[in-house]
N, C-alpha and C positions, 0 to 999 in steps of 0.2 A: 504494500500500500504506500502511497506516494506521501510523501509530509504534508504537501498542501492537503488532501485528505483529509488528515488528522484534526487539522485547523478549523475544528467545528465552534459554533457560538459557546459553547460549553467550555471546549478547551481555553478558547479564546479569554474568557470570563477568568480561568484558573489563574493563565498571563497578568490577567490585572490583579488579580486578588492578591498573588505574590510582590506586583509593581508596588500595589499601596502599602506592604508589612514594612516600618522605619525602623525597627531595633531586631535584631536577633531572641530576644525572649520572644517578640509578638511570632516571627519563623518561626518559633519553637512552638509554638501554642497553636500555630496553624497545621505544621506538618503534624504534629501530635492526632489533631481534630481529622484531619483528613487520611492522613496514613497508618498502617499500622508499625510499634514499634520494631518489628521487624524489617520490614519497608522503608523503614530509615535508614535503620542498619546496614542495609543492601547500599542504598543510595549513596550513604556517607563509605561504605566498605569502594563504592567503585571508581567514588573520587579518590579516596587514599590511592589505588593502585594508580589510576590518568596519573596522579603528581607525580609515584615513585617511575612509571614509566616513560614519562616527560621528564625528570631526571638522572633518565639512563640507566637506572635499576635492571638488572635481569630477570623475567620471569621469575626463578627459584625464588631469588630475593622476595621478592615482590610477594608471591605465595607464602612465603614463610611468615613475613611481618603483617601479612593481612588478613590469612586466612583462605583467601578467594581461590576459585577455583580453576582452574589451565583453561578451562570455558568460558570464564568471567574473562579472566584474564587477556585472553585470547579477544574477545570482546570488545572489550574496554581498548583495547591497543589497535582494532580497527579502526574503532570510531576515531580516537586520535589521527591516525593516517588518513583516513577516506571519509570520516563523522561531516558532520554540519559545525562544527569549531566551535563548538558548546565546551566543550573540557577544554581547551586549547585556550578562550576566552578571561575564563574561569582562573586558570592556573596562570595570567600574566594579570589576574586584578589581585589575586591572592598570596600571589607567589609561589616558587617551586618546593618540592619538598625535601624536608633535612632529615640527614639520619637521627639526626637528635627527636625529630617527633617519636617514635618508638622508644625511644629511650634508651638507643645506644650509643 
C-alpha cells in the first residue's frame, strides 16, 4: 500500500494531535492513552537500534544492547537506507547515539 494511502483524515488528525503535544510529559500521557505499553517499547526499542545503526554499530552490537530482533533489525536498517527519512530526521534533531547510553 502506497503512503499516500495511509494518509486518511484519521491519520491525518493523529499528525496534528502529536503537532499540538508542547512538553514531553503531555507525549507521554498521549502515547500512554493511545498505545499500549508495549507499543512503546517496540517504538522507542527501534529508534535505539536507527541511532546505534546510524552510528555505525554492527548488527551483533546493536542486538545485544537492544534486545531487537535480526528482523527488527534488518528492518529498521532498510528504512534508514531506502525509508521516507523519518529516522534519519529524527537522529540529526536528536543526535546520534553514544555508547555511554547503555551504560558502557
Amino acid at each position: 500500500m502506497s503512503s499516500d494511502r495511509l494518509r486518511t483524515p484519521e491519520v491525518e488528525a493523529l499528525l496534528e494531535a502529536f503537532l499540538s503535544l508542547e512538553h514531553p510529559d503531555e507525549v507521554w500521557s498521549f502515547l500512554q492513552d493511545v498505545c499500549t505499553i508495549r507499543e512503546i517499547q517496540d517504538l522507542a526499542q527501534r529508534l535505539a537500534v536507527a541511532r546505534m545503526l546510524a552510528a555505525g554499530e554492527h548488527y551483533s552490537e546493536v542486538q545485544e544492547s537492544t534486545g531487537a530482533s535480526s528482523t527488527t533489525i534488518s528492518r529498521v536498517s532498510r528504512c534508514l537506507n531506502y525509508g521516507a527519512n523519518g529516522y534519519t530526521t529524527v537522529i540529526e534533531r536528536i543526535g546520534p547515539w553514544k555508547k555511554t547510553e547503555t551504560g558502557e
